[in-house]
N, C-alpha and C positions, 0 to 999 in steps of 0.2 A: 238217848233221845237225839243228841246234836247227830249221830249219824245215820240215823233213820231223816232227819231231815235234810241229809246233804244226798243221801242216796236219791229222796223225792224230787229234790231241784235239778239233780238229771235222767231222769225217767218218768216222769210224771207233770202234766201243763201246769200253769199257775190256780187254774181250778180243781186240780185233784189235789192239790197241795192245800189249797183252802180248805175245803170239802174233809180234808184228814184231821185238819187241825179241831175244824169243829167237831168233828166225833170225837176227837182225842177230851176235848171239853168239856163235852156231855159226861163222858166216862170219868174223866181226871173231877170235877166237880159234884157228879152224883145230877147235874141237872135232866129234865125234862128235856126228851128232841120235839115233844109236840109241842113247844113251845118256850122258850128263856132268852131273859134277856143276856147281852154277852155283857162281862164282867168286867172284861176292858174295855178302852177304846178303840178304836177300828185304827186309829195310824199310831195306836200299842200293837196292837197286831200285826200289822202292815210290817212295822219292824221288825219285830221277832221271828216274821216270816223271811224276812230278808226282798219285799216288795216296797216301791212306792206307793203311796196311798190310791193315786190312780189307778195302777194297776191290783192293787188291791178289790177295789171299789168295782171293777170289771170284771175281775171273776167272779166276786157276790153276784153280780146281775150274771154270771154265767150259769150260776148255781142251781135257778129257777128251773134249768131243763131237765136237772136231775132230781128234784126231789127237794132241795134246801130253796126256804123263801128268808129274804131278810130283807125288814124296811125299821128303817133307823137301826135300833137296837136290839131289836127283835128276831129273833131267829127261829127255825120250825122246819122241822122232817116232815115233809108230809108224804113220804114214802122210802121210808131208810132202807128196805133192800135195795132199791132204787140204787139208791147213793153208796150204799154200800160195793153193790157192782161196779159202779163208776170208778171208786176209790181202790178198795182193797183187791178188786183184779185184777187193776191194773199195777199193782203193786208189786216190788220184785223181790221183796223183805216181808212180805206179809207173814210169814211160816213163822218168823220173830217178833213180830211188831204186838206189845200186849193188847193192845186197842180189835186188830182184827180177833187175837184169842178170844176176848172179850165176847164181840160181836157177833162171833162164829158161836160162842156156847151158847148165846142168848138166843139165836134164832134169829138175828139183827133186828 
């Protein structure tokens, strides 16, 4: 996982890296993408992603172009191929990443 996400931090914006995390969440916790709240805090995330909260907080509002809405805690695919393209195409490790396997068997 740590190097799936060091691969993202240089090949992919700080919104495709958000955008990964959350599918990774969906998948890793079995939740809903048309809808769930996130189970952390947003500057828990922030962190783990290796972002300031601000910058964090920027790519969520970046998100809405692709398909991901979030207001407060709330999160929602509203078109996960969408976002799937966004993400996983632009990806250079997809071929191993479980999350894309995942979302490629399911039909995203």
């Amino acid at each position: 996982m740590v190097r799936v996400e060091l691969e993202h931090k240089s090949t992919m914006s700080t919104a495709q890296q958000v955008a990964c995390f959350l599918q990774r969440l969906c998948l890793l916790h079995q939740l809903d993408p048309k809808g769930f709240k996130l189970p952390y805090p947003k500057n828990l995330i922030a962190s783990r992603l290796g972002m300031k909260p601000e910058t964090f907080s920027r790519a969520l509002a970046d998100l809405k172009h692709h398909g991901i809405h979030v207001k407060n805690m709330q999160v929602s695919f509203s078109n996960p191929a969408e976002t799937y393209d966004f993400v996983c195409e632009h990806c250079s490790i997809s071929d191993e990443c479980p999350t894309h396997k995942s979302l490629s068997n399911s039909g995203k």
